[in-house]
KOLMARDO-567776 format. One record per residue (C-alpha): residue number from 1; residue in one letter; x, z, y. Coordinates in nm, 3 decimals. Layout:
% KOLMARDO-567776
i NUM | aa a | xx X | zz Z | yy Y
...
% end
This chain:
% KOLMARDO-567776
i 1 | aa x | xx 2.171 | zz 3.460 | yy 7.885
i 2 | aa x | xx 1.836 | zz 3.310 | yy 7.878
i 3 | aa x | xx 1.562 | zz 3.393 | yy 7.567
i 4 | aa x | xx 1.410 | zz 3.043 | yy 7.548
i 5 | aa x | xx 1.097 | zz 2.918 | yy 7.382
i 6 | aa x | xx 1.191 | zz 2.665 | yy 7.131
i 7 | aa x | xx 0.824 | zz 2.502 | yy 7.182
i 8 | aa x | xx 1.015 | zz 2.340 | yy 7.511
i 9 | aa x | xx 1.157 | zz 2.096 | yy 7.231
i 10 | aa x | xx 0.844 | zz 1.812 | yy 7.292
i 11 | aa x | xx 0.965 | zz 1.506 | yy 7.115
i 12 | aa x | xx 1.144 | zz 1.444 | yy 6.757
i 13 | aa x | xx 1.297 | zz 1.126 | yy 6.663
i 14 | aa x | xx 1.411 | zz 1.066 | yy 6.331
i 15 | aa x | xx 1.498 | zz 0.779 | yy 6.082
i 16 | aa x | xx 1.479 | zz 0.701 | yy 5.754
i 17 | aa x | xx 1.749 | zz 0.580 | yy 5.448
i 18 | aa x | xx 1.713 | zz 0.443 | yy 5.084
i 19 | aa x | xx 2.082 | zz 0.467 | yy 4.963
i 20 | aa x | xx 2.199 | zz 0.630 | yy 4.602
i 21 | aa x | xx 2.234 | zz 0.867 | yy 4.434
i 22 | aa x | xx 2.239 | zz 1.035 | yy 4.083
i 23 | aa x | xx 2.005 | zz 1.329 | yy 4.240
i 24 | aa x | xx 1.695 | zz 1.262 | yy 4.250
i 25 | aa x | xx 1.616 | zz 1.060 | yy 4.563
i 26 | aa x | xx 1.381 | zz 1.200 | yy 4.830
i 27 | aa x | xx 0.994 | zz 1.109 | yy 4.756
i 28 | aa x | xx 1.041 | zz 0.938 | yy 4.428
i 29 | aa x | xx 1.105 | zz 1.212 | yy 4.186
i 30 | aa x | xx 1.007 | zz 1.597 | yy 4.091
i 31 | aa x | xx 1.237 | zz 1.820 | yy 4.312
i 32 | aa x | xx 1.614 | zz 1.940 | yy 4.106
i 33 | aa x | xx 1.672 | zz 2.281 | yy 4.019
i 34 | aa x | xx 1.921 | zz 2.490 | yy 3.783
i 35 | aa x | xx 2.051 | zz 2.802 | yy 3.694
i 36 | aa x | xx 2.072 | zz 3.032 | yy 3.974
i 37 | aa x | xx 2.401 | zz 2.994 | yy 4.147
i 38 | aa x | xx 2.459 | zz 2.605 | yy 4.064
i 39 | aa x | xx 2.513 | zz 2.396 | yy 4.327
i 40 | aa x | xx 2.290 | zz 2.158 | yy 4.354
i 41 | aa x | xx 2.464 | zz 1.898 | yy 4.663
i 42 | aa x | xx 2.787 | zz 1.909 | yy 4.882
i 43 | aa x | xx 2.889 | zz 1.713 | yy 5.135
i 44 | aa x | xx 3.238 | zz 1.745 | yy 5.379
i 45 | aa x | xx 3.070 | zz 1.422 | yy 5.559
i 46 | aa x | xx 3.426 | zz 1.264 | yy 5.475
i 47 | aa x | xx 3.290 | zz 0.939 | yy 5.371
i 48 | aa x | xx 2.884 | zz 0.810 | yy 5.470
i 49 | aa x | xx 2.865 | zz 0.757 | yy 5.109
i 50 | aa x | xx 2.549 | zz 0.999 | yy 5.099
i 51 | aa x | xx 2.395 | zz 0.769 | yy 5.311
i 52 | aa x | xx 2.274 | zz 1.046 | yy 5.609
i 53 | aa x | xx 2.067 | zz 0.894 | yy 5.867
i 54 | aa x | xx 2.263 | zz 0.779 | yy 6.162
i 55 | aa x | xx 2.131 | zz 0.709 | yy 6.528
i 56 | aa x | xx 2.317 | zz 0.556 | yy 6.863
i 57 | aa x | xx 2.106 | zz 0.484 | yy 7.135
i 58 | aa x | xx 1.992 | zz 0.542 | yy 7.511
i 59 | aa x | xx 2.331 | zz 0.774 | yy 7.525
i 60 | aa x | xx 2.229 | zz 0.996 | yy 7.229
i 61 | aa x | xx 2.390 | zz 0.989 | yy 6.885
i 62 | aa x | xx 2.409 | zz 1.103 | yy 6.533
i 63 | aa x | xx 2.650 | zz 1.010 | yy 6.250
i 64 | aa x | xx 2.980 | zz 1.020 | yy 6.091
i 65 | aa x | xx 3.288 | zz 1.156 | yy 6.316
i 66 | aa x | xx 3.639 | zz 1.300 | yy 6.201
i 67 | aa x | xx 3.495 | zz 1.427 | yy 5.886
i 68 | aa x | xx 3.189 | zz 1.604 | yy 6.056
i 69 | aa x | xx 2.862 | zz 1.534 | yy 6.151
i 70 | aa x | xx 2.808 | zz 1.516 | yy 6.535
i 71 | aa x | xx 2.509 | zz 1.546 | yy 6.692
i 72 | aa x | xx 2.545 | zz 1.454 | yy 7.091
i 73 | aa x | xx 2.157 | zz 1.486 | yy 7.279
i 74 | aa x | xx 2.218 | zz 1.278 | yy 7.577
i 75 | aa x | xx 1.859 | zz 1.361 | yy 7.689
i 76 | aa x | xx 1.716 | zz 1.635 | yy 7.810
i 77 | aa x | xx 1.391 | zz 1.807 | yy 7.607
i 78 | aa x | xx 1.515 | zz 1.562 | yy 7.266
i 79 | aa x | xx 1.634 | zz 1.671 | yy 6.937
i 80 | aa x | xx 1.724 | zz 1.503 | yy 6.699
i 81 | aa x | xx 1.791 | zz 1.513 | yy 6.282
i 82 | aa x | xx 1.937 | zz 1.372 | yy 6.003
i 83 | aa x | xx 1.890 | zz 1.394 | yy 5.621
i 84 | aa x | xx 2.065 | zz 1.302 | yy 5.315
i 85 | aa x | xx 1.729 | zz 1.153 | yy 5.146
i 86 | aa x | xx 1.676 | zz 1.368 | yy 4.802
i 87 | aa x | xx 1.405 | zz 1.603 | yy 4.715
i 88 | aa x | xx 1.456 | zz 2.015 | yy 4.624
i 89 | aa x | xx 1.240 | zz 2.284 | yy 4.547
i 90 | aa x | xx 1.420 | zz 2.663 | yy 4.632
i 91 | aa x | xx 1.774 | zz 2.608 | yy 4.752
i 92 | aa x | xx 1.999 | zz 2.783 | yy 4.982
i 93 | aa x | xx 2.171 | zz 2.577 | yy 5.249
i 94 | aa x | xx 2.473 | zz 2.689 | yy 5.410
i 95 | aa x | xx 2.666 | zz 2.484 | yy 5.654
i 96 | aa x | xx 2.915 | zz 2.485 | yy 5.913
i 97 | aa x | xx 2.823 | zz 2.445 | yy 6.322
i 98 | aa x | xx 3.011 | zz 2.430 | yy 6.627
i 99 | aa x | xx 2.920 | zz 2.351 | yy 7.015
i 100 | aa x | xx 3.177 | zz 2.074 | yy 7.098
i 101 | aa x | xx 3.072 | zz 2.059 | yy 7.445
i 102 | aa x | xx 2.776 | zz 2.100 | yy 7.705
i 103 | aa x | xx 2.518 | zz 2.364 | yy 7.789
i 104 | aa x | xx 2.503 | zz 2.675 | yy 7.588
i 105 | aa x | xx 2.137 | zz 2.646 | yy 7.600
i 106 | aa x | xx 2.091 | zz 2.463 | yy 7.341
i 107 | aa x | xx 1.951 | zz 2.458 | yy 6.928
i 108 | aa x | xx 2.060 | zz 2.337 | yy 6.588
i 109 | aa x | xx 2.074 | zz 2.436 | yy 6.274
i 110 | aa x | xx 1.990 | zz 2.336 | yy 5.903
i 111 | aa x | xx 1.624 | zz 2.185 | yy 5.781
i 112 | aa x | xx 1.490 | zz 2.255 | yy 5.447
i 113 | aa x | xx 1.166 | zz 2.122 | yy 5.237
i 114 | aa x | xx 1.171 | zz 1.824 | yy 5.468
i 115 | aa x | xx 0.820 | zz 1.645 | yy 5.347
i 116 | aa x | xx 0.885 | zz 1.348 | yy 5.640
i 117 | aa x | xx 1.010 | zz 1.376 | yy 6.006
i 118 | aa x | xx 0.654 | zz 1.555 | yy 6.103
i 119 | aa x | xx 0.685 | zz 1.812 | yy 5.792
i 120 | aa x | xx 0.994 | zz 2.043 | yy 5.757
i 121 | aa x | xx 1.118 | zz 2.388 | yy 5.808
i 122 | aa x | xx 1.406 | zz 2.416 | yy 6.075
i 123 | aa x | xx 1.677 | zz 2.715 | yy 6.074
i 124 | aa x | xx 1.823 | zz 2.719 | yy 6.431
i 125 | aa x | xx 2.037 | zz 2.918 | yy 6.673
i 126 | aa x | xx 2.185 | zz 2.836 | yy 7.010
i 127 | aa x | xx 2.515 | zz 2.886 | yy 7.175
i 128 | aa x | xx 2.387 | zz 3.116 | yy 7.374
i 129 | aa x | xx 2.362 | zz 3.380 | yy 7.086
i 130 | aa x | xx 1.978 | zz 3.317 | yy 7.019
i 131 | aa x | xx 1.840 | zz 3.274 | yy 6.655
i 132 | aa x | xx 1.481 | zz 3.118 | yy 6.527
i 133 | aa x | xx 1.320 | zz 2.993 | yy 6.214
i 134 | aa x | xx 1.044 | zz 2.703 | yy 6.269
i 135 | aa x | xx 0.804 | zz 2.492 | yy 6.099
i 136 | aa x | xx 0.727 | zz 2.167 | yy 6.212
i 137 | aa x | xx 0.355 | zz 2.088 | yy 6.095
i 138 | aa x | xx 0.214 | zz 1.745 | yy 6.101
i 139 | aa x | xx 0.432 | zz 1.734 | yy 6.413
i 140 | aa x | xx 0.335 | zz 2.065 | yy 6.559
i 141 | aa x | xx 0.640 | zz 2.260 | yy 6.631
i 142 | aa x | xx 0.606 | zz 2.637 | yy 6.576
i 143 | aa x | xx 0.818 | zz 2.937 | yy 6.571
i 144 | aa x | xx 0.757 | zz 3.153 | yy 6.281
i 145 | aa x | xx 0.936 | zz 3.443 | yy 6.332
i 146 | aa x | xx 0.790 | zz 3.506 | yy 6.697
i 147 | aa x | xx 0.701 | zz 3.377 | yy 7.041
i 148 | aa x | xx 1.032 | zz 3.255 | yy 7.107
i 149 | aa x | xx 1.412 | zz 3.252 | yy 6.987
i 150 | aa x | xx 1.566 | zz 3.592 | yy 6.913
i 151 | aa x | xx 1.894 | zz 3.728 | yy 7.006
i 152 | aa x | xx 2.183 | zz 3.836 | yy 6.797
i 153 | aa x | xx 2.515 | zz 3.992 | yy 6.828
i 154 | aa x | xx 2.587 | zz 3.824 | yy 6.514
i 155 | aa x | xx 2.633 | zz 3.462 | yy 6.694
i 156 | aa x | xx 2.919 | zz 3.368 | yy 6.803
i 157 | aa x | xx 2.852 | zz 3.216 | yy 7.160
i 158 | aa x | xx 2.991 | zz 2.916 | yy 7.348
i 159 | aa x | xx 3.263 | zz 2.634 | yy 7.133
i 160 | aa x | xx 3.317 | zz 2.886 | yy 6.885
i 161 | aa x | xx 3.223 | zz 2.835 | yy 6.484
i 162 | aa x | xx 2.911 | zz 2.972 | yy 6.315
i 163 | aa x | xx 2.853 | zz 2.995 | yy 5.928
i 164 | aa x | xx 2.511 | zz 2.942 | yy 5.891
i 165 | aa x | xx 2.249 | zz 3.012 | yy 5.563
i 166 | aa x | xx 1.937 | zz 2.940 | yy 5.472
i 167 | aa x | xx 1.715 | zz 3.044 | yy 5.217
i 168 | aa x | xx 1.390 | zz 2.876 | yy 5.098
i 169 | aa x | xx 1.272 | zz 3.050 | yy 4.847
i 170 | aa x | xx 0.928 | zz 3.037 | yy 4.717
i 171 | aa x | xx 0.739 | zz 3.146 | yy 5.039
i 172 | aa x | xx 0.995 | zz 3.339 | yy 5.188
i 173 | aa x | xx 1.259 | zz 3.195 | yy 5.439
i 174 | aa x | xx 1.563 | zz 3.353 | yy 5.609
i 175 | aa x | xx 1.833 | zz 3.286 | yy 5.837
i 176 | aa x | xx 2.174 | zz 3.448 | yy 5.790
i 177 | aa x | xx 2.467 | zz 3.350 | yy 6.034
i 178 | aa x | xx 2.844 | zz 3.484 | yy 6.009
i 179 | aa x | xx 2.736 | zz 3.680 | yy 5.719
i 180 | aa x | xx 2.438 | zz 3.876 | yy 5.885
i 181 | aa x | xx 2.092 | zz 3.874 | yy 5.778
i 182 | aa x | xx 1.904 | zz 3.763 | yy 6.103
i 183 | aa x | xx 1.528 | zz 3.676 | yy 6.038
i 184 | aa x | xx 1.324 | zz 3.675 | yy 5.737
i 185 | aa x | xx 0.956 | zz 3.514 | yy 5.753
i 186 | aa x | xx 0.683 | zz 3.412 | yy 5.496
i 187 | aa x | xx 0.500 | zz 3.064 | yy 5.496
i 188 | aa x | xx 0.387 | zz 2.871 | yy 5.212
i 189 | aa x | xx 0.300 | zz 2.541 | yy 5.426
i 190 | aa x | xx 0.583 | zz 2.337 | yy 5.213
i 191 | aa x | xx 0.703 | zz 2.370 | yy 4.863
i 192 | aa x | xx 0.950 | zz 2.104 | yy 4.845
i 193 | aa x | xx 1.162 | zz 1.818 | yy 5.006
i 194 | aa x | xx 1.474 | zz 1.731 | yy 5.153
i 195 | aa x | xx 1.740 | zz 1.917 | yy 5.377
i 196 | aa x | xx 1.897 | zz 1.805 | yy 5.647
i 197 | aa x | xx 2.061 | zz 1.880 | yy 6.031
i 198 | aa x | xx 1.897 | zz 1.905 | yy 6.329
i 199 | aa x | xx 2.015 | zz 1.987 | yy 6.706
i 200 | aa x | xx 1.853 | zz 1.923 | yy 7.047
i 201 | aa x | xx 1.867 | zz 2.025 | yy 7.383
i 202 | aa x | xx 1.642 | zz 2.165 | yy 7.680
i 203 | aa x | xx 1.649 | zz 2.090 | yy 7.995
i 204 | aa x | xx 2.014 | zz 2.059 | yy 8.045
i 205 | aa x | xx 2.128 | zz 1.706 | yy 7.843
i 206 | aa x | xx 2.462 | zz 1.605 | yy 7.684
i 207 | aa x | xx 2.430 | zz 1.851 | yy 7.388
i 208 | aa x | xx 2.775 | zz 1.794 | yy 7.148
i 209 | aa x | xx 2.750 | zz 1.968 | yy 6.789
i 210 | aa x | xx 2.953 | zz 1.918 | yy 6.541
i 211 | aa x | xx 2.863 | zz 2.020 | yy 6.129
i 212 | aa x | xx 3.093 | zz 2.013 | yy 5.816
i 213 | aa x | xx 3.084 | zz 2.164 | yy 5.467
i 214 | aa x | xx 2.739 | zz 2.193 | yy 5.387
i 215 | aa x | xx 2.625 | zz 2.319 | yy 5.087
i 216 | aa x | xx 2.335 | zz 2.323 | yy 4.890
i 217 | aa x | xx 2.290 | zz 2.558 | yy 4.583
i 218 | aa x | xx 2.022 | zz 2.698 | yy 4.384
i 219 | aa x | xx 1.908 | zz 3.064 | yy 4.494
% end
């Protein structure tokens, strides 16, 4: 198994929605919150009535697919995201991931205080059993828990299923997979904005991920 450096990642692509919604939409209101506990969005991606961004192009994909969300990178050093388009302050995120197909050496993971496609914080492992937490910054991409991904027992490697968390709260921000607390960093760079899903691939293409049941609930 290979420790890679996530800053291989060079290019982001992402696009943007206006659908509804009776939470408040992404950029046009102060960010929800509640009483500790509440969920605050679901989604089982059964129907694209949440209005997620979608892509198909140049072999690559993302959008709606047997009541998932499927990510497939068709090009090597590309990810690629998606968001539902509403605005949060603290949340926890917690979502289900699995590797359909294609090389293990790989990343995706869950996105919180997404400000716009150049802004956001990224919670990632690979199928390869690596873990990292990043922040993209004005389109910089850096890894804030060290110089490159971090391994874990806790992963479960290859097409297997991984129950990932995320917490952003306040400054701090950690990554819990399968149950297991895996990193925990502090950054203040973003306060707010949307969450989303986010997967790419190296330099080995034809990267096939598959989320469902995501949650989003107040920490």
């Amino acid at each position: 198994m290979q420790k890679i450096r996530l800053t291989l990642i060079i290019l982001l692509f992402a696009v943007w929605i206006s659908g509804c919604s009776a939470i408040a939409k992404f950029g046009t209101q102060p960010p929800i919150s509640a009483n500790s506990g509440a969920i605050l969005f679901s989604e089982d991606f059964s129907s694209d009535e949440n209005g997620w961004t979608t892509w198909n192009q140049n072999g690559s994909m993302a959008g709606y697919q047997i009541e998932g969300f499927r990510f497939f990178v068709g090009e090597a050093n590309f990810d690629f995201l998606s968001h539902p388009g509403y605005n949060f302050g603290d949340v926890r995120v917690d979502v289900d991931a699995i590797k359909i197909s294609g090389p293990n050496n790989n990343a995706f993971g869950v996105i919180c205080r997404m400000v716009d496609e150049e802004n956001f914080y990224a919670f990632l492992i690979s199928s390869d059993g690596y873990a990292g937490i990043l922040r993209v910054l004005d389109g910089r991409y850096t890894l804030l828990n060290n110089d490159s991904m971090e391994y874990a027992e806790a992963i479960y490697q290859g097409e297997a299923l991984n129950k990932m968390s995320a917490l952003c709260q306040g400054n701090q921000l950690s990554l819990m997979v399968n149950g297991s607390s895996l990193l925990s960093v502090v950054d203040d760079s973003f306060a707010t904005g949307d969450v989303g899903l986010m997967a790419g691939a190296y330099d080995e293409a034809d990267v096939d991920v598959m989320f469902d049941n995501l949650l989003v609930s107040q920490p």
